[in-house]
MIVOGU-840566 format. One record per residue (C-alpha): x, y, z. Coordinates in steps of 0.02 Angstrom, whole numbers, padded with zeros to 5 digits, always signed. Layout:
BEGIN
XYZ/...
END
This chain:
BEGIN
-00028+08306-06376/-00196+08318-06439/-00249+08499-06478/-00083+08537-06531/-00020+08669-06685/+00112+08615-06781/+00160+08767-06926/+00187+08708-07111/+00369+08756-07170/+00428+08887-07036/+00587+08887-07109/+00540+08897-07293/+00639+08749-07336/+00533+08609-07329/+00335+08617-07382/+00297+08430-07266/+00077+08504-07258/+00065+08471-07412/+00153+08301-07406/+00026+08267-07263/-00131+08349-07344/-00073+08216-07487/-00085+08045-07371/-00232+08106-07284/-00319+08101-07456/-00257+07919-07494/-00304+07856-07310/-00495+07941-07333/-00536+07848-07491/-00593+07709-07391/-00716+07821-07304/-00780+07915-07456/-00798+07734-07537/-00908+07700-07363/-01000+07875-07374/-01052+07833-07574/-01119+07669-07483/-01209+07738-07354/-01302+07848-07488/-01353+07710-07606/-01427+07599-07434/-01517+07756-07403/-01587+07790-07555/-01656+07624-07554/-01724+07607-07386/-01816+07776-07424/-01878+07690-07583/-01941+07534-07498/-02000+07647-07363/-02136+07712-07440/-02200+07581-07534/-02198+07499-07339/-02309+07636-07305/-02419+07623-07460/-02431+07438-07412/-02486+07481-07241/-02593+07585-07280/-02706+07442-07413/-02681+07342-07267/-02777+07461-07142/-02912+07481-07272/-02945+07314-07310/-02934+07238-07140/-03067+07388-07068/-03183+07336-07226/-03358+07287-07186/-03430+07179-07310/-03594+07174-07232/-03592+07335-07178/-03561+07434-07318/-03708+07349-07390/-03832+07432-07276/-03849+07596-07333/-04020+07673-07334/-04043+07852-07382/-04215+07958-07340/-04271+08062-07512/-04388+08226-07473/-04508+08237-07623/-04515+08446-07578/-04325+08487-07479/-04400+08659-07452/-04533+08571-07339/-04427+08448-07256/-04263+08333-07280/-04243+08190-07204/-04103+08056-07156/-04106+07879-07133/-03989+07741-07029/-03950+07583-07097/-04086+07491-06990/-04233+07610-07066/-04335+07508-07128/-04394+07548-07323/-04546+07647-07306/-04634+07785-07430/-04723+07896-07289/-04815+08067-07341/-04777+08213-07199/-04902+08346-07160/-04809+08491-07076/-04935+08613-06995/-04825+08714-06878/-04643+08767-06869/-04562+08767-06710/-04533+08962-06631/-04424+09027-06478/-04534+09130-06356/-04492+09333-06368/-04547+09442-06213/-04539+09620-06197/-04517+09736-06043/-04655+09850-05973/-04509+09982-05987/-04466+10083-06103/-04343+10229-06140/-04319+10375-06271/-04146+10364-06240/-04031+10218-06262/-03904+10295-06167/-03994+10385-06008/-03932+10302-05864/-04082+10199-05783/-04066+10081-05604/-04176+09899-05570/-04197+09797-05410/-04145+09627-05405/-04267+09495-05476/-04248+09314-05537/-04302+09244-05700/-04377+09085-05733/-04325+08988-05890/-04470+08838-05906/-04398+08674-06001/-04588+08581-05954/-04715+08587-05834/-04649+08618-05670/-04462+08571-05746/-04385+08750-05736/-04223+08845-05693/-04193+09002-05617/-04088+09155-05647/-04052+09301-05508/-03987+09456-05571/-03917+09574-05446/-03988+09741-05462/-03886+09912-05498/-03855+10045-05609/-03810+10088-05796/-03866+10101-05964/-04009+09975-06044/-03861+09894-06115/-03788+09875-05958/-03953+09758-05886/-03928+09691-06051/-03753+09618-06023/-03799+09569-05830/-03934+09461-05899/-03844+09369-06023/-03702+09310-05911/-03807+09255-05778/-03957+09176-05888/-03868+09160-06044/-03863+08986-06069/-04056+08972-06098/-04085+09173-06109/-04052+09284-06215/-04075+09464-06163/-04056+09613-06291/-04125+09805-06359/-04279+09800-06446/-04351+09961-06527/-04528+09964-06541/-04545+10131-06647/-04562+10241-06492/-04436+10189-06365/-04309+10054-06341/-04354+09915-06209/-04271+09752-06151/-04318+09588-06266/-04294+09413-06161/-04290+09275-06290/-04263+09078-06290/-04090+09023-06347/-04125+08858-06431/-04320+08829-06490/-04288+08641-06431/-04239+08684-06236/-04421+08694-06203/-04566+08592-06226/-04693+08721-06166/-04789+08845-06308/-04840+09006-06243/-05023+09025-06187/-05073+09187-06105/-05243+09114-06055/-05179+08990-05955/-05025+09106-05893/-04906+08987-05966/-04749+09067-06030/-04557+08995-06072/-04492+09139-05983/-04572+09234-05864/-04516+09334-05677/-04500+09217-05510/-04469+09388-05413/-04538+09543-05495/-04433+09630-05612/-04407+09844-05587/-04332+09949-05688/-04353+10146-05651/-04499+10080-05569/-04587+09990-05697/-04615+09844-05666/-04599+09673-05753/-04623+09583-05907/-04751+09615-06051/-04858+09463-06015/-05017+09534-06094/-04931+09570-06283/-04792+09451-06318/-04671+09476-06468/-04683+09306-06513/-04753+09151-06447/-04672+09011-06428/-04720+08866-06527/-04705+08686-06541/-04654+08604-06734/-04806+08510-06771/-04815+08349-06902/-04951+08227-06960/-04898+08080-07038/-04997+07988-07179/-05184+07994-07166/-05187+07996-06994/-05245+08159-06879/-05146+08100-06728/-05007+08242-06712/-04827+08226-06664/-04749+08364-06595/-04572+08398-06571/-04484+08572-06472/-04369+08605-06619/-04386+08571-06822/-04329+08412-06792/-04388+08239-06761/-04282+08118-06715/-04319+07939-06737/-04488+07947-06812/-04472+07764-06850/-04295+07673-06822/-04150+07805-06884/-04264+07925-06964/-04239+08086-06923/-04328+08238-07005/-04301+08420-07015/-04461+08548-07052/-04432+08716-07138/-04606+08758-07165/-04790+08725-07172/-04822+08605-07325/-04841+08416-07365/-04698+08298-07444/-04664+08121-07472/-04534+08048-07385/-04466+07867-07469/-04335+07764-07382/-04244+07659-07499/-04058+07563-07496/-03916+07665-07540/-03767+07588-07627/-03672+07745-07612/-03561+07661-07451/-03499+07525-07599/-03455+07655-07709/-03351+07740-07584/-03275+07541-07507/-03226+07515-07702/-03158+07693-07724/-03068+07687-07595/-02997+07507-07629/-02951+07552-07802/-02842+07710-07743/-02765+07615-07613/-02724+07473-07749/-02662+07595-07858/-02565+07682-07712/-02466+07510-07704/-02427+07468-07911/-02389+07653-07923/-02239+07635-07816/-02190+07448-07863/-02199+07525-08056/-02073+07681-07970/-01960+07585-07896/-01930+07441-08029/-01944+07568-08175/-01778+07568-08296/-01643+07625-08198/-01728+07614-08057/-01670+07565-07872/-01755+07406-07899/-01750+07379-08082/-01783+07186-08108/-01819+07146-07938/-01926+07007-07952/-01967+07026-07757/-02038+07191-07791/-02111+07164-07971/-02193+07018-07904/-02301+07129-07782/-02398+07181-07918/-02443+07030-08042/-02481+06926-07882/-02612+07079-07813/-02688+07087-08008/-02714+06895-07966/-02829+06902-07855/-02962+07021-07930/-03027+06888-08051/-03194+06923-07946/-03186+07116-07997/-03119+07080-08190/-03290+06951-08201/-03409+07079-08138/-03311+07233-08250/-03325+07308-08093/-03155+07372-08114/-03024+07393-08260/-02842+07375-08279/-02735+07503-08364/-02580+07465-08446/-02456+07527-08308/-02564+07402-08188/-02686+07523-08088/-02863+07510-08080/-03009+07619-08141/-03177+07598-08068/-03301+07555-08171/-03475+07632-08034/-03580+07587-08176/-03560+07419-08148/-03584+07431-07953/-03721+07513-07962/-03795+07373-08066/-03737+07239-07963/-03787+07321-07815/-03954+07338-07873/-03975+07157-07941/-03852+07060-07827/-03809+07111-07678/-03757+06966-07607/-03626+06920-07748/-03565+07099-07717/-03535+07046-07527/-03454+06878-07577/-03344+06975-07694/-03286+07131-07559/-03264+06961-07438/-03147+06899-07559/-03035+07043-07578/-03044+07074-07385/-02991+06917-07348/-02841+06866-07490/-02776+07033-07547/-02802+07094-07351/-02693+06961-07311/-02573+06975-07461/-02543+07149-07424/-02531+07143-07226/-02375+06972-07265/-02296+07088-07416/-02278+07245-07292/-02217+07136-07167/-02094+07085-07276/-02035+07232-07328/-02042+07314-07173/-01905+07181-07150/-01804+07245-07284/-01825+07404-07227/-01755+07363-07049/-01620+07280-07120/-01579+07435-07225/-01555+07517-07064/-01439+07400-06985/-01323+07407-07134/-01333+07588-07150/-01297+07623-06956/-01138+07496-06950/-01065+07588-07113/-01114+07761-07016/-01002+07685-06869/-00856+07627-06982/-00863+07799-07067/-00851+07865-06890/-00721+07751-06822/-00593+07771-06968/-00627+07959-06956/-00568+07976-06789/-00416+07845-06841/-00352+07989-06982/-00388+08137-06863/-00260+08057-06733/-00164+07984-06914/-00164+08175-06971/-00093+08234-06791/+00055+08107-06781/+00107+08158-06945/+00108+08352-06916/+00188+08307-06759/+00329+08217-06840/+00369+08316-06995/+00384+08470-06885/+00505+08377-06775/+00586+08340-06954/+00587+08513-06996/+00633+08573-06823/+00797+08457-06854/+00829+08530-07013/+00826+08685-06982/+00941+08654-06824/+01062+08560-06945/+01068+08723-07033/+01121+08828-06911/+01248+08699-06855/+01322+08701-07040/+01315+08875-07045/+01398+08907-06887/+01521+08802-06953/+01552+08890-07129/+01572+09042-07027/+01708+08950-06903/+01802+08892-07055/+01795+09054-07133/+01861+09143-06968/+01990+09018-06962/+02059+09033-07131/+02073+09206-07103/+02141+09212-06933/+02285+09084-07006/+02295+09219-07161/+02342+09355-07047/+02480+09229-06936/+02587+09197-07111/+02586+09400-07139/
END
């Protein structure tokens, strides 16, 4: 029965484990034979593996390539960055435009009438309701619940109720400490503080009172708030934005202001995007020859496979664009070196040769590469299939010698079993035959 214990030479006679250890060996060379197969499959599907993945990967590239695109490129260049930078999108058109900056945007800062010696006396208010003003008569409002606590306490109240436009704090004014309101982002409103004409960013809907003073500052503010303020080239018409920056001041130009001052701003094409395209072609090129030369290297998995070698003379192939241009170069293991000089030329002189020439590579290496990873994708499944029917020999012959093992143990301790019951037959025996001759002794006397 399965599960069974069968003890090696109980009666010291007759050492039959060994015996059996012995076959077992002989019967399990066909399964280490099978396990020194599976390894080898292995090792090569790994290998092929990850050149499938390098392959893949050129693939990816190539096929998300834009020729046009990449072409495009415009960048925006501040003649004074401390002034203002600048970006551009690929439809902004080519311009040289000289900025006037005459105000920086500011967030409104508003001070209580109230104000305490000590930060930590305990103080009470009513309940009142903020306003937070985004425009003219575009505004949102804040209640805060009145009670009692520290300064820091009406502090905290405010700044979960309000605290997505305002932002409520301690401000110490030399004499005593009083509560500071201020806007959160400079761009959330559009209005600029004007005391004459009572127009503030944030001001009371329902009077504020705090140990019965009452309300806001209105008459001193800390700070006004103040709209970013640019001329553009010789003209006095003013653009205003709420924040330090302007978005879209013609198509996809976008500028940031950092203080008052004049700079040019000159939109030009920016071959940069081409650079990076080619960069990133060559390491993905290289990616693939770096594992080709790896695998068919001497000794190698795939040393003199022409299937695999071939990867790499038919990819150099098809860069005879490239090679004409010296746009790239080819080392002696078969990778590529970029050669930007060049690009930048030709992308300065040529651009549409340069597009004709990323089409080209898009279109026959993309293809090459996405029918070559296919392929060995192939290979790679097929590794599989052979490595999971040797798994399931290994496994079937396995269980054949564990059940090969157990009939053996069972029948060289039935062997054993008999022998040493033969024993004690013949020794009965010897002891019958010696009782006997002495019993027929003792008859004669």
């Amino acid at each position: 029965m399965a599960g069974e214990v069968y003890f090696n030479n109980l009666t010291g006679k007759f050492d039959w484990g060994s015996i059996v250890d012995q076959l077992i060996k002989i019967k399990s060379i066909p399964i280490q034979r099978l396990s020194q197969e599976a390894t080898r499959v292995h090792q090569l599907q790994s290998a092929l593996n990850k050149l499938s993945q390098s392959l893949s990967a050129f693939s990816s590239f190539l096929s998300s390539l834009d020729p046009e695109g990449v072409l495009k490129g415009k960048r925006a260049i501040s003649s004074d960055e401390t002034v203002l930078t600048a970006t551009a999108s690929d439809n902004t058109p080519d311009v040289n435009l000289k900025i006037t900056v005459d105000q920086l945007s500011r967030k409104e800062v508003i001070l209580s009438r109230f104000s305490t010696t000590d930060i930590n006396s305990n103080i009470s208010w009513n309940g009142f309701t903020l306003r937070f003003a985004k425009d003219y008569g575009d505004y949102q409002l804040y209640h805060i619940d009145g009670g009692t606590g520290k300064l820091s306490d009406l502090v905290d109240r405010i700044n979960q109720v309000a605290g997505e436009s305002i932002q409520a704090s301690v401000y110490f004014d030399g004499s005593g400490y009083r509560l500071m309101l201020t806007e959160k982002e400079e761009g959330a409103s559009k209005l600029e503080t004007d005391p004459n004409t009572n127009t503030y960013v944030i001001s009371e809907a329902s009077a504020m009172n705090i140990n019965g003073v009452w309300g806001l500052d209105y008459t001193a503010p800390l700070q006004y708030a103040k709209n970013a303020k640019i001329r553009v080239g010789d003209s006095a018409s003013v653009v205003v934005s709420p924040s330090n920056t302007f978005e879209n001041l013609i198509v996809g130009l976008n500028l940031t202001v950092k203080r008052v001052g004049e700079a040019t701003i000159s939109v030009t094409a920016d071959g940069s995007k081409v650079s990076s395209a080619l960069s990133e072609f060559v390491k993905r090129y290289n990616e693939v020859v770096s594992e080709v030369n790896r695998l068919t290297a001497k000794d190698a998995p795939f040393q003199g496979d022409y299937t695999i070698t071939g990867i790499k003379s038919t990819l150099s192939k098809n860069l005879e664009g490239l090679f004409r241009y010296d746009l790239v170069n080819l080392k002696e293991d078969g990778t590529l070196e970029l050669n930007s000089r060049a690009v930048n030329a030709l992308y300065s002189s040529d651009r549409e040769t340069l597009k004709s020439l990323l089409q080209d590579i898009k279109e026959s290496i993309g293809q090459y590469a996405q029918n070559t990873y296919t392929s060995i994708s192939r290979f790679v499944s097929d590794y599989e299939v052979r490595l999971n029917r040797i798994n399931d020999r290994i496994s079937q012959l396995s269980k054949q010698i564990v059940k090969e093992e157990e009939r053996l143990r069972l029948e060289y301790a039935r062997v054993e079993a008999f022998m040493s019951r033969a024993q004690e037959i013949m020794a009965r025996l010897q002891a019958f035959m010696v009782s006997l001759s002495e019993s027929q002794k003792g008859s004669k006397t």
